[in-house]
Steps between C-alpha positions, in 0.01 A plus 500: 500500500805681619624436865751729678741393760488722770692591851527799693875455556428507847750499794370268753815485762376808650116400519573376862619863653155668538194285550305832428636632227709398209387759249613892524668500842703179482863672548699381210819408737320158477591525144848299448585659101696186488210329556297700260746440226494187488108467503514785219692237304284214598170705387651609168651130423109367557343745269779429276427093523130630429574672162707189410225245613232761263320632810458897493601702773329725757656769733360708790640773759483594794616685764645584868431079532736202528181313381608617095845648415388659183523812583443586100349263280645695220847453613490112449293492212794706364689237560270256359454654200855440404545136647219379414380342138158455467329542819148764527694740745166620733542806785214464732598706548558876549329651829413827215274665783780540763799600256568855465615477147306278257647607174817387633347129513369616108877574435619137694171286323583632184905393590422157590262456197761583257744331675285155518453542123137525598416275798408688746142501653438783744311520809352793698386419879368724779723369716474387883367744747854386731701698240286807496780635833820369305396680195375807703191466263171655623255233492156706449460516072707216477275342215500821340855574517569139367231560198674831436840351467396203248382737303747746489722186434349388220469783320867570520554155375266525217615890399788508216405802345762749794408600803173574688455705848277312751318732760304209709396519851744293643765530196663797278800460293556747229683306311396105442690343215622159552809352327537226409130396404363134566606248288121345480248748322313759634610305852592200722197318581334640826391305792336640863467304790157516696372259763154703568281460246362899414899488420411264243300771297764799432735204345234342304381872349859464364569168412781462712623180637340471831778275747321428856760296803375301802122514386445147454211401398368869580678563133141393316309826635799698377532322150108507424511927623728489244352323242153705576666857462693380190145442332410856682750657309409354184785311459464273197453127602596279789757588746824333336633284811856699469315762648489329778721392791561328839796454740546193650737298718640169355687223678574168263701206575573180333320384841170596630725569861762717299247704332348585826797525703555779220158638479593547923807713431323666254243601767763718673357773298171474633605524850727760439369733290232720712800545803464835538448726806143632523580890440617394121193259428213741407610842486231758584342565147658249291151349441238776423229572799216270289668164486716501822141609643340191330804256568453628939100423463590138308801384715571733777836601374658683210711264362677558170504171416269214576664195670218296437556215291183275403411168331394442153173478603471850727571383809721680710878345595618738716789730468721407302813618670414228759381248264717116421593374179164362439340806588651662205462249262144468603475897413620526205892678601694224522580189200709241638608138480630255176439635166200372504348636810573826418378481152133368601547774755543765267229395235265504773541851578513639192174348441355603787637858397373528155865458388797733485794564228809582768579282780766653770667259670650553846783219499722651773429656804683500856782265599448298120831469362637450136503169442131453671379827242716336186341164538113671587552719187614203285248249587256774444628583159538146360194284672225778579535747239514308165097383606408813660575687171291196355236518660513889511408516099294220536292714680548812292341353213211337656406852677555665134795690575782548238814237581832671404750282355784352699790644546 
């Protein structure tokens, strides 16, 4: 198994000037550059410490938010890419739907793939409906427009042979010939997020690497859609489990009171995250007339994302923007405590699940600071991971699945 240490870089000083709204209209003269400096650093030295400690490395982006000051993912896996060793370098990723010009991210993939000496693993997401107004994006077609893009991006990836014209609906370049090419042949690994599962099926049709975040135990339905159109498609065999992925957020301490008073600041990012002022949360269109139709007859809303976090067993926990620590843990997002805890934890879940290859691990979030992340990443690294990856081929083999060697 390969786990990911993850943060959103986020900026938390200035989470206490709007209650409403912290994404797309927070003014940015709450934003000390001092201040962001020096959390730049912090970020980079962590991801850093993960490559050293033989963790990979995941990076997001967002934007018009002090909740995640990646405002390009592609900007500090750049810098990764050189600093770095031996680290997976994974963008999930690049909003492809909402950016104007997706051969340029062909141009900066292919960049940071050469660069890496082959270690990047690129990520294409929809993106949040809150950045449809800071992109000045249309949201009606957004799936489309998104499908559109991947493709036009991997062709222009996989095309050595001089230059093509693309005449899409969304898209036309007359021109697409990107220099340098990628490193890893015909491309970087692929992954899509997706936390409905019809999402599951597009991914599957292509054997991408499907990556779902704060599903929790919700992440079965999503895995087995998978596995069932994989078989569709007459894909040969059983799903390998590197196909599969699932965010999580991890809190471990040499004490079962450190781990959690981690897995609390860690939590920041649950209560944060969905801070947004109601004109930016659903944007008229951004999900087609049949399922925001379906999701009003279900719920009585149109949410874009479903708060609800339940039990191992169905039952429902409530949202999970209001939930505790043991809330979480009970729903599969959160895996905190000793070494030990969060390693019984974790098996569980992936049991439950059906099993996953790619584990993304939230470390950081809010007001954590270095030393807290450095010591979270390192107990991690050196008491949980060694058995995870363990037990991770031990259950590869008994489900028939080819085991790679170790690295």
């Amino acid at each position: 198994m390969r786990v990911y240490h993850f943060t959103e870089q986020p900026y938390p000083d200035a989470w206490d000037k709007d209650p409403d709204s912290i994404r797309a209209t927070l003014p940015s003269k709450w934003c000390d550059p001092v201040k962001a400096a020096d959390l730049y650093h912090e970020y980079l030295d962590a991801w850093q410490l993960a490559d050293e400690l033989g963790l990979d490395i995941f990076v997001n982006e967002h934007h018009s938010t002090s909740t995640c000051l990646t405002a390009s993912a592609n900007l500090i896996l750049g810098i990764l890419a050189r600093t770095t060793k031996r680290a997976r370098l994974l963008g999930l990723g690049f909003p492809i739907a909402n950016n104007p010009h997706p051969l340029r991210i062909a141009e900066e993939l292919a960049m940071i793939d050469v660069i890496s000496r082959g270690r990047l693993e690129m990520g294409f997401v929809k993106g949040v409906p809150y950045e449809i107004h800071p992109a000045n994006s249309l949201p009606v077609r957004h799936t489309e427009r998104f499908w559109e893009a991947h493709d036009l991006i991997m062709k222009a990836l996989t095309t050595h042979d001089g230059p093509f014209s693309w005449e899409g609906e969304f898209f036309q370049y007359r021109n697409v010939n990107v220099w340098p090419r990628p490193y890893q042949q015909p491309h970087p690994p692929v992954w899509i997020s997706a936390n409905s599962v019809p999402s599951a099926v597009p991914i599957a049709q292509r054997g991408h690497v499907l990556g779902t975040v704060m599903t929790g135990y919700k992440a079965k339905a999503l895995f087995d859609e998978y596995r069932r159109a994989w078989a569709a498609a007459g894909k040969p065999g059983p799903v390998p489990l590197d196909r599969l992925c699932y965010a999580g957020f991890v809190g471990v301490g040499k004490t079962r009171a450190e781990g959690h008073r981690r897995g609390n600041l860690v939590m920041a990012y649950l209560r944060t995250n969905a801070i947004v002022g109601e004109a930016f949360k659903n944007p008229p269109g951004f999900i087609p007339a049949r399922p925001a139709a379906k999701m009003i007859t279900q719920t009585g809303s149109m949410t874009f994302l479903s708060h609800d976090l339940y039990a191992k067993d169905g039952s429902n926990l409530g949202e999970f923007t209001k939930a505790d620590l043991q809330g979480t843990i009970d729903g599969g997002l959160m895996f905190t405590g000793t070494p030990d805890d969060v390693y019984r934890q974790m098996v569980d879940f992936y049991d439950t699940v059906g099993g996953f290859g790619h584990f993304l691990m939230m470390a950081q979030a809010g007001t954590m600071n270095y030393a807290d992340t450095a010591e979270n990443l390192t107990l991690f690294a050196r008491e949980v991971l060694p058995r995870l990856t363990d037990y991770h081929r031990k259950r590869q083999k008994e489900m028939g699945l080819p085991v790679p060697a170790l690295a």
